[in-house]
N, CA, C and O atoms as CSV, one atom per row, in Angstrom:
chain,resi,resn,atom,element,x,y,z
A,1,UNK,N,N,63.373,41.791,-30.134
A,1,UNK,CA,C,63.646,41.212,-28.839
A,1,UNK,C,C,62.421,40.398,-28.408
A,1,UNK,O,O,61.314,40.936,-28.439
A,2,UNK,N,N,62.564,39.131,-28.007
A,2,UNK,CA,C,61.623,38.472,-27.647
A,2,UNK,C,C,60.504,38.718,-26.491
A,2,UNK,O,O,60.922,38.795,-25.335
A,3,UNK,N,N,59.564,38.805,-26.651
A,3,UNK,CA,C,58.414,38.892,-25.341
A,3,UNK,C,C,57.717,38.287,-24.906
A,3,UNK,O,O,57.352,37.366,-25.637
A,4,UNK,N,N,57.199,38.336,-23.793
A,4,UNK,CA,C,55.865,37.355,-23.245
A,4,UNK,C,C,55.000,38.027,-22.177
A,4,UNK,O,O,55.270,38.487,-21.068
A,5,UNK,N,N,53.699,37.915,-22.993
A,5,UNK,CA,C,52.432,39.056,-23.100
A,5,UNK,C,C,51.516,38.264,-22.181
A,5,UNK,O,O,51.091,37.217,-22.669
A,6,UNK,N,N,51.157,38.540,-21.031
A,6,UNK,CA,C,49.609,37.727,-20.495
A,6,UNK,C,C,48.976,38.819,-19.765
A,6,UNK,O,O,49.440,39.586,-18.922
A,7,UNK,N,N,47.625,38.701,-20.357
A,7,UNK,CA,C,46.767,39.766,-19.480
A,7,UNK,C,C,47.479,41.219,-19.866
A,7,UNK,O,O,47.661,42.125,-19.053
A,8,UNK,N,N,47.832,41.254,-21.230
A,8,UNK,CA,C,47.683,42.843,-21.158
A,8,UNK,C,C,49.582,43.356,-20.405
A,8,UNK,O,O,50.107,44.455,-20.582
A,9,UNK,N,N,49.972,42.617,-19.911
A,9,UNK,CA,C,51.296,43.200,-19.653
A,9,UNK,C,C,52.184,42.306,-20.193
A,9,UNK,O,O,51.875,41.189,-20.607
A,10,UNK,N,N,53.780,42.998,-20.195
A,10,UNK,CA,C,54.645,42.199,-20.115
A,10,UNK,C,C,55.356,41.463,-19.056
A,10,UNK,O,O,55.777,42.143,-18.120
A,11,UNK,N,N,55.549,40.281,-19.039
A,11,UNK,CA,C,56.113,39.579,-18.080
A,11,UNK,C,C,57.383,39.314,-18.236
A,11,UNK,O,O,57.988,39.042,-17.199
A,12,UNK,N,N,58.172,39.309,-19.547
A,12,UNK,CA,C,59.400,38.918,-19.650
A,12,UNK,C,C,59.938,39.529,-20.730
A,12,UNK,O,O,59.002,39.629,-21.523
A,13,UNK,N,N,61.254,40.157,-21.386
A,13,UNK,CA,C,61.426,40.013,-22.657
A,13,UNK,C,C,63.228,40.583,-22.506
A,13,UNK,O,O,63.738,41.461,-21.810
A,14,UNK,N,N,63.770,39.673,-23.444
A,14,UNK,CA,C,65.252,40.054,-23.249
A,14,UNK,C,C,65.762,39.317,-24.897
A,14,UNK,O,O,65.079,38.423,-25.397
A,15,UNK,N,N,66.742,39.731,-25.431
A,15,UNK,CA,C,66.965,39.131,-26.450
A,15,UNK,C,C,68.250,38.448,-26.111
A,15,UNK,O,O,69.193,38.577,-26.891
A,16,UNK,N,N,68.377,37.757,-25.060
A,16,UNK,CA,C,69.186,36.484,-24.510
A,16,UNK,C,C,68.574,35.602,-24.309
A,16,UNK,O,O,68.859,35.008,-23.269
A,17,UNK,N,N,67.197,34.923,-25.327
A,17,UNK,CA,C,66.219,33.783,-24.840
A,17,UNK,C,C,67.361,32.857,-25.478
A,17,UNK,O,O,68.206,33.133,-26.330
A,18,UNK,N,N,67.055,31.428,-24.644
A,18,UNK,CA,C,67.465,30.113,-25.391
A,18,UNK,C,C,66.558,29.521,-26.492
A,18,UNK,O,O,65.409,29.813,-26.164
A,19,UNK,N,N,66.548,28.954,-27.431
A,19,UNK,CA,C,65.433,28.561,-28.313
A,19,UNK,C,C,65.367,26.869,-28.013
A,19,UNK,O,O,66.370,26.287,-28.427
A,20,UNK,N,N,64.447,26.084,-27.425
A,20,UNK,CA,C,64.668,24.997,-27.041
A,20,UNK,C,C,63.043,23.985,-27.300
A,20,UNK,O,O,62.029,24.024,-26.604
A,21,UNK,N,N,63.251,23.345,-28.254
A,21,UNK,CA,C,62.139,22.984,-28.778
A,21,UNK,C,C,60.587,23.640,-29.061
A,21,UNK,O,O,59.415,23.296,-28.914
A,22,UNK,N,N,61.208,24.585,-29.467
A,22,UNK,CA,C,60.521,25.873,-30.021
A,22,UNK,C,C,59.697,26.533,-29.058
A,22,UNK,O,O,58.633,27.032,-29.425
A,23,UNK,N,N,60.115,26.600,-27.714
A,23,UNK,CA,C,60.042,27.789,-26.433
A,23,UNK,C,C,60.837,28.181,-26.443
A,23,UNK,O,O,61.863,27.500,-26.447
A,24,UNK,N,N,60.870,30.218,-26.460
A,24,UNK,CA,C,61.780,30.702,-25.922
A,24,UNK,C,C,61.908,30.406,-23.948
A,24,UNK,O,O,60.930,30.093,-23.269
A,25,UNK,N,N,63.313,30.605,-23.391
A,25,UNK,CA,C,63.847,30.352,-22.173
A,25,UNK,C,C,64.066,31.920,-22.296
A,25,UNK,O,O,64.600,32.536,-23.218
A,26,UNK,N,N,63.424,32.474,-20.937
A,26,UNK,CA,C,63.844,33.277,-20.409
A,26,UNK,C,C,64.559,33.431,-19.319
A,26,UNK,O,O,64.230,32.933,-18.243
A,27,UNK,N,N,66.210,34.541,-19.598
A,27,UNK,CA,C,67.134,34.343,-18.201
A,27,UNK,C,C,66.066,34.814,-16.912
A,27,UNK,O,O,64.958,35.343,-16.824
A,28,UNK,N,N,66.813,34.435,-16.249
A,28,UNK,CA,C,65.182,34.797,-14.779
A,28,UNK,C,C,65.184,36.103,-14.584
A,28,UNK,O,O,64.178,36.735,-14.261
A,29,UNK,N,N,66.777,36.800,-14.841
A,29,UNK,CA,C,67.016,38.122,-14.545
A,29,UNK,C,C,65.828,39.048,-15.433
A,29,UNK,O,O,65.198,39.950,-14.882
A,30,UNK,N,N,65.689,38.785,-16.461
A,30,UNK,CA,C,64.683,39.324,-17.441
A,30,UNK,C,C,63.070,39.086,-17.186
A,30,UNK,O,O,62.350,39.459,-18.112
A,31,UNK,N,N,62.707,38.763,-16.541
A,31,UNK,CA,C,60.918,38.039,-16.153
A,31,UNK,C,C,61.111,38.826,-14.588
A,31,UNK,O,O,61.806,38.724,-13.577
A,32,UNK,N,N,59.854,39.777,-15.213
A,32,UNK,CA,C,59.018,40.878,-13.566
A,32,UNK,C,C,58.196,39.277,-13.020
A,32,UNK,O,O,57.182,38.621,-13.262
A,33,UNK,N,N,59.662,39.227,-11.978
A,33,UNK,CA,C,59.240,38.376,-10.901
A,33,UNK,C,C,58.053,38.859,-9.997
A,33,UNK,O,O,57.430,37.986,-9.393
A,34,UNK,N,N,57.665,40.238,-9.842
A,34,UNK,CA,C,55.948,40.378,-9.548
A,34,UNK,C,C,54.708,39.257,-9.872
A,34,UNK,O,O,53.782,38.768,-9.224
A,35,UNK,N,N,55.190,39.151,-11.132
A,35,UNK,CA,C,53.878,38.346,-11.828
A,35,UNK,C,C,53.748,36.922,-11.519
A,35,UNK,O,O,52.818,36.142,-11.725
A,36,UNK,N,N,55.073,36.737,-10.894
A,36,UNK,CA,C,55.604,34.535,-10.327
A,36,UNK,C,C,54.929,34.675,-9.329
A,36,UNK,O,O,55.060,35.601,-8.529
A,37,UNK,N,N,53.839,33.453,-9.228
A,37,UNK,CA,C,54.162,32.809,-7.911
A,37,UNK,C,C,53.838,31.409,-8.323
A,37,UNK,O,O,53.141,30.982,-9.243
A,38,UNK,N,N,54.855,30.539,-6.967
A,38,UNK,CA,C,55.013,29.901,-6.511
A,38,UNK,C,C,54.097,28.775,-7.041
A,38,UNK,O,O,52.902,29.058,-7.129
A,39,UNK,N,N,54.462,27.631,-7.378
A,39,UNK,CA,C,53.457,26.382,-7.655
A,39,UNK,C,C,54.247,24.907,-7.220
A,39,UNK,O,O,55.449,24.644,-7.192
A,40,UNK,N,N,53.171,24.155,-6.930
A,40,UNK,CA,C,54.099,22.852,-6.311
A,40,UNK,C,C,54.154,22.148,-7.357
A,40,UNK,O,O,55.005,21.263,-7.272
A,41,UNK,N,N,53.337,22.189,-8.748
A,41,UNK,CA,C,53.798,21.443,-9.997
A,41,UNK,C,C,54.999,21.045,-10.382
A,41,UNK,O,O,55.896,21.883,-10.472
A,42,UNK,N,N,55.244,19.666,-10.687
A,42,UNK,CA,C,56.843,19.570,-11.267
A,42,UNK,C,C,56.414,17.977,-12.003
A,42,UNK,O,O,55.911,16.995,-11.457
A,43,UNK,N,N,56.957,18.243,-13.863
A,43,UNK,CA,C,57.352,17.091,-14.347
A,43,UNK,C,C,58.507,16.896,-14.878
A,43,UNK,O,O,59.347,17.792,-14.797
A,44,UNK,N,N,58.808,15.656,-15.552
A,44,UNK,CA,C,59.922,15.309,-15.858
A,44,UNK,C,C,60.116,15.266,-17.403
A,44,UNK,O,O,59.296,14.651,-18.084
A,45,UNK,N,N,61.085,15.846,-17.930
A,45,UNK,CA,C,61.296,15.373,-19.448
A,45,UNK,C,C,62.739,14.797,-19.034
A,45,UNK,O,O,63.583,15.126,-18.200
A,46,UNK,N,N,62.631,13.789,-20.000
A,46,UNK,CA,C,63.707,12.896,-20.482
A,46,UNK,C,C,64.745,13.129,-20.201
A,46,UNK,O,O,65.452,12.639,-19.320
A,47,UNK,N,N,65.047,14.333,-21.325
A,47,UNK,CA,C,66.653,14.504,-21.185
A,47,UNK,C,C,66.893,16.022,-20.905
A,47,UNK,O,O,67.871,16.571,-21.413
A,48,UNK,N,N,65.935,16.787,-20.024
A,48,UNK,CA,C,66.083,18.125,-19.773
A,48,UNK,C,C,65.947,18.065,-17.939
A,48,UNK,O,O,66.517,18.891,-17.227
A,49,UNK,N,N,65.266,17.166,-17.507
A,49,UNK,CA,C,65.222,16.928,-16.073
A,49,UNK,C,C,63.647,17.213,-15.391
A,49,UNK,O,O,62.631,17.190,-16.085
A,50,UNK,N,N,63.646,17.399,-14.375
A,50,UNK,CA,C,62.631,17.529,-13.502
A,50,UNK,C,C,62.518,19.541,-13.868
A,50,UNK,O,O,63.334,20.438,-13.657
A,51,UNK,N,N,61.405,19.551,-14.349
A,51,UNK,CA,C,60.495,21.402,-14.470
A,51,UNK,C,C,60.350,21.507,-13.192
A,51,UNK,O,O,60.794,20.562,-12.540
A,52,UNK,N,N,59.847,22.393,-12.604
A,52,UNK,CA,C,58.983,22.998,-11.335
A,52,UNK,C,C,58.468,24.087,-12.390
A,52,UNK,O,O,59.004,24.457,-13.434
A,53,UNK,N,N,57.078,24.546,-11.709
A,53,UNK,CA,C,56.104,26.075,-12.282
A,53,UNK,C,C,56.004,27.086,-11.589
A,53,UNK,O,O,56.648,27.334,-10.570
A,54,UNK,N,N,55.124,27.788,-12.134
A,54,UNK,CA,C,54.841,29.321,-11.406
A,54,UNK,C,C,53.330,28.931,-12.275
A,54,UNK,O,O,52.993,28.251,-13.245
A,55,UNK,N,N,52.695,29.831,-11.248
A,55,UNK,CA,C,51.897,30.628,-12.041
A,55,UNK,C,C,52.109,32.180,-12.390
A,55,UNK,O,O,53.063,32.912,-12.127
A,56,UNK,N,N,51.217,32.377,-12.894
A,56,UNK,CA,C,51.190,34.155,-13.232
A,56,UNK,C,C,50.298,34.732,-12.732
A,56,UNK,O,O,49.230,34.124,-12.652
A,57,UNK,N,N,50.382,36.117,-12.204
A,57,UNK,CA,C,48.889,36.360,-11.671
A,57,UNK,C,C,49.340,37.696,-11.678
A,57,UNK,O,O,50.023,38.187,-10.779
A,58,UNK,N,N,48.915,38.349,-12.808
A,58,UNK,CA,C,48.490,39.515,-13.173
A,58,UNK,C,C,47.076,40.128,-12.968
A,58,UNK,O,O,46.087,39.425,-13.175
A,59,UNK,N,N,46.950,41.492,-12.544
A,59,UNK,CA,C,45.572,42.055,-12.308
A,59,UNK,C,C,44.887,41.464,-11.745
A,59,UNK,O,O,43.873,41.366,-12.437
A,60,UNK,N,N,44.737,40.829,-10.630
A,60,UNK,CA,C,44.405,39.687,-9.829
A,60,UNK,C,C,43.536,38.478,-10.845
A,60,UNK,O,O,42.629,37.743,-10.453
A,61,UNK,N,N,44.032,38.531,-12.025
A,61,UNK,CA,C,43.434,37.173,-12.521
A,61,UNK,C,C,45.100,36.151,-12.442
A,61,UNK,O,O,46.200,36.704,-12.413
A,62,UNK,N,N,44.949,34.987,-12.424
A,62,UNK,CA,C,45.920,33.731,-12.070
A,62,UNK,C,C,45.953,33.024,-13.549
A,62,UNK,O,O,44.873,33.200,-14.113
A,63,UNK,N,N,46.523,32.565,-14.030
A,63,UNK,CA,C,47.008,31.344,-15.053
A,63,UNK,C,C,47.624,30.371,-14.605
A,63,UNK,O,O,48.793,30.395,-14.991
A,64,UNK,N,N,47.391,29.520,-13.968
A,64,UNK,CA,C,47.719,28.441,-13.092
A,64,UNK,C,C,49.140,27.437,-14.197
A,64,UNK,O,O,49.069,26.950,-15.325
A,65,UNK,N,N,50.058,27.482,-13.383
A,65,UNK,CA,C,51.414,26.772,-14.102
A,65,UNK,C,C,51.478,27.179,-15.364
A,65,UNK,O,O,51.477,26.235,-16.155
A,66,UNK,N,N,51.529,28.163,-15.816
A,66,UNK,CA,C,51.431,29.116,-17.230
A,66,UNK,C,C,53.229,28.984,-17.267
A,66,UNK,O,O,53.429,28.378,-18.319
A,67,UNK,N,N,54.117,29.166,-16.846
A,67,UNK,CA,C,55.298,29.158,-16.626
A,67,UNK,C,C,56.057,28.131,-16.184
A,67,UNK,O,O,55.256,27.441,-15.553
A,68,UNK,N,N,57.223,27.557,-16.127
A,68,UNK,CA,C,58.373,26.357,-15.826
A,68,UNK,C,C,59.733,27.127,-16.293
A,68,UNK,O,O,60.035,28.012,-17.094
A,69,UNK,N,N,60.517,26.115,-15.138
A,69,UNK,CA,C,61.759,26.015,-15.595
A,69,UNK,C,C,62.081,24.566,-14.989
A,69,UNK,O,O,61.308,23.670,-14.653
A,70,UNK,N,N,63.406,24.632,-14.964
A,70,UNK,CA,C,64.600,23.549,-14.625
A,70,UNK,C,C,65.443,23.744,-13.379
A,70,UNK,O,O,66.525,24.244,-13.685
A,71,UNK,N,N,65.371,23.615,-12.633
A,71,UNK,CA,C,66.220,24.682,-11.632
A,71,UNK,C,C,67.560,23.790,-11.705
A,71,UNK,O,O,68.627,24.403,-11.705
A,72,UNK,N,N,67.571,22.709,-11.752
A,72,UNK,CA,C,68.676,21.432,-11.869
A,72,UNK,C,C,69.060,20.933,-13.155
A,72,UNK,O,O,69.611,19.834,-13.230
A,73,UNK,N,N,68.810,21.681,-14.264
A,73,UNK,CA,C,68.898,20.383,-15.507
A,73,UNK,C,C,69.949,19.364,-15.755
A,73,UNK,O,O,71.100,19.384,-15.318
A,74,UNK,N,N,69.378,18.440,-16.541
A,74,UNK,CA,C,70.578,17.580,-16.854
A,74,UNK,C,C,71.420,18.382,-17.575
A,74,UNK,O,O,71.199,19.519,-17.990
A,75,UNK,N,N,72.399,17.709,-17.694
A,75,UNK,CA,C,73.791,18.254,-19.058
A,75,UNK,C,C,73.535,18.697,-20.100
A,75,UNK,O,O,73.958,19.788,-20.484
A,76,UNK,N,N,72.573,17.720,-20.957
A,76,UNK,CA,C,72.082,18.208,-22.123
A,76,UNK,C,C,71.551,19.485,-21.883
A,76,UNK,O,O,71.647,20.205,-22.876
A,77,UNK,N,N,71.038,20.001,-20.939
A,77,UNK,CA,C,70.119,21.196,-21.276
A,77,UNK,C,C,70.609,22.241,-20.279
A,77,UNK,O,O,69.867,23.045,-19.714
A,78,UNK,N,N,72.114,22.142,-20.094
A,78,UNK,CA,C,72.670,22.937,-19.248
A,78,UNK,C,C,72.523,24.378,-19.347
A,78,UNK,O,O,72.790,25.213,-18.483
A,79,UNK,N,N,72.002,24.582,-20.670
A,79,UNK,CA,C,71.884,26.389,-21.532
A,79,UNK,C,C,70.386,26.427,-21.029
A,79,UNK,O,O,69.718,26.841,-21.977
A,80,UNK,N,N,69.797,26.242,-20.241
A,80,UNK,CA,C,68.239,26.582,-19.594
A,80,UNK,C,C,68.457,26.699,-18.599
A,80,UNK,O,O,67.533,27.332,-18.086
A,81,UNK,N,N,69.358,26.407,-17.745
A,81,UNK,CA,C,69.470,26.935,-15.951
A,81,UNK,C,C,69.294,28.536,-15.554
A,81,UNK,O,O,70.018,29.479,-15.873
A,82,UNK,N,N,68.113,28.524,-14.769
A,82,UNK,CA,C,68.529,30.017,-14.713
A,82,UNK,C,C,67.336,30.355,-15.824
A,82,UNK,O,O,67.202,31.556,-15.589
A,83,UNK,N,N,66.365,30.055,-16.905
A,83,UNK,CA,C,65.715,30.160,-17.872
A,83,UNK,C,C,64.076,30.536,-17.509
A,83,UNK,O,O,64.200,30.505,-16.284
A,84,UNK,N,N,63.320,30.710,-17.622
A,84,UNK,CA,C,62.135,30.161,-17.564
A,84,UNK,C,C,61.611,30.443,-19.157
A,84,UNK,O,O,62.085,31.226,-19.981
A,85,UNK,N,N,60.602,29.631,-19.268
A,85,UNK,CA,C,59.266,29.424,-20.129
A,85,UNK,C,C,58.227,29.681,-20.051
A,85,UNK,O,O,58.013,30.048,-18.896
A,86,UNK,N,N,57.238,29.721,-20.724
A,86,UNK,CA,C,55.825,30.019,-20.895
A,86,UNK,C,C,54.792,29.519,-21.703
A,86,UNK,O,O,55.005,29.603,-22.913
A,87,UNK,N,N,53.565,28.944,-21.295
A,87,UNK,CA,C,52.661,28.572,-22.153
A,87,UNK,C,C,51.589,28.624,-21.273
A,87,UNK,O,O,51.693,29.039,-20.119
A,88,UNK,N,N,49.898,27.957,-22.099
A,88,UNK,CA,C,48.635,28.476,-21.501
A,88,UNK,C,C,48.989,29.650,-21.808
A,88,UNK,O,O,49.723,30.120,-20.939
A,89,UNK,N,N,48.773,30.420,-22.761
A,89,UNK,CA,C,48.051,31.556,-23.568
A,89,UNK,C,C,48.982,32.598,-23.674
A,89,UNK,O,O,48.907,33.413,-24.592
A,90,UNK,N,N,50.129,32.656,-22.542
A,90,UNK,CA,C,51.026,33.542,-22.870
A,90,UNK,C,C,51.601,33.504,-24.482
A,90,UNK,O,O,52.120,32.639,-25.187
A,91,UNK,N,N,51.210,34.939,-24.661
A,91,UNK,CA,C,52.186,35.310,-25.916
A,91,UNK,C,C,53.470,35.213,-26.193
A,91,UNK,O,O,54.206,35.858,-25.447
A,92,UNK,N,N,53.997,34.567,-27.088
A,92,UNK,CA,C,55.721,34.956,-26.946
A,92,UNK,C,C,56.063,35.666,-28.256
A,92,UNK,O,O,55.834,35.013,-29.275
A,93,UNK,N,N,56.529,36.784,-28.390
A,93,UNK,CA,C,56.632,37.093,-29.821
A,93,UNK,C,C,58.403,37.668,-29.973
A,93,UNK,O,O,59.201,38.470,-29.487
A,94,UNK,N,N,58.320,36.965,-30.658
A,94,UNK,CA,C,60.168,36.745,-30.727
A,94,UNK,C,C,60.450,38.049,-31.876
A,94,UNK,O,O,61.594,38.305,-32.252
């Protein structure tokens, strides 16, 4: 079952990830929303839409936009709504 490791805990792991240019998507239901907060970051890919972030902030250390999703995607990437991701150092071990 897939996971994602920062700082020593788990933040997410469900074996319903999407595999999407080789990030697992985690359903949101699966990610200890404890560890989200809130970021005003947001870019755009092509044909997946406008991201927004989180950071993570475990043990009071922060990883600043370590996390994204899609909250809107386009069509093409309709199987990520509802998903999030991870990178900046998070582990993912599938």
């Amino acid at each position: 079952m897939p996971r994602a490791i920062w700082n020593g805990q788990t933040i997410a792991h469900s074996d319903q990830t999407q595999l999407v240019e080789g990030n697992h998507y985690f359903p949101a239901a699966a990610v200890e929303q404890r560890y989200l907060a809130a970021s005003d970051t947001q870019t755009v890919c092509g044909w997946k839409g406008t991201a927004s972030y989180y950071h993570l902030v475990v043990d009071g250390k922060t990883n600043h936009d370590a996390a994204w999703y899609y909250p809107d995607p386009k069509p093409a990437a309709a199987d990520i709504k509802d998903h999030v991701a991870f990178w900046k150092g998070v582990e993912v071990i599938a």
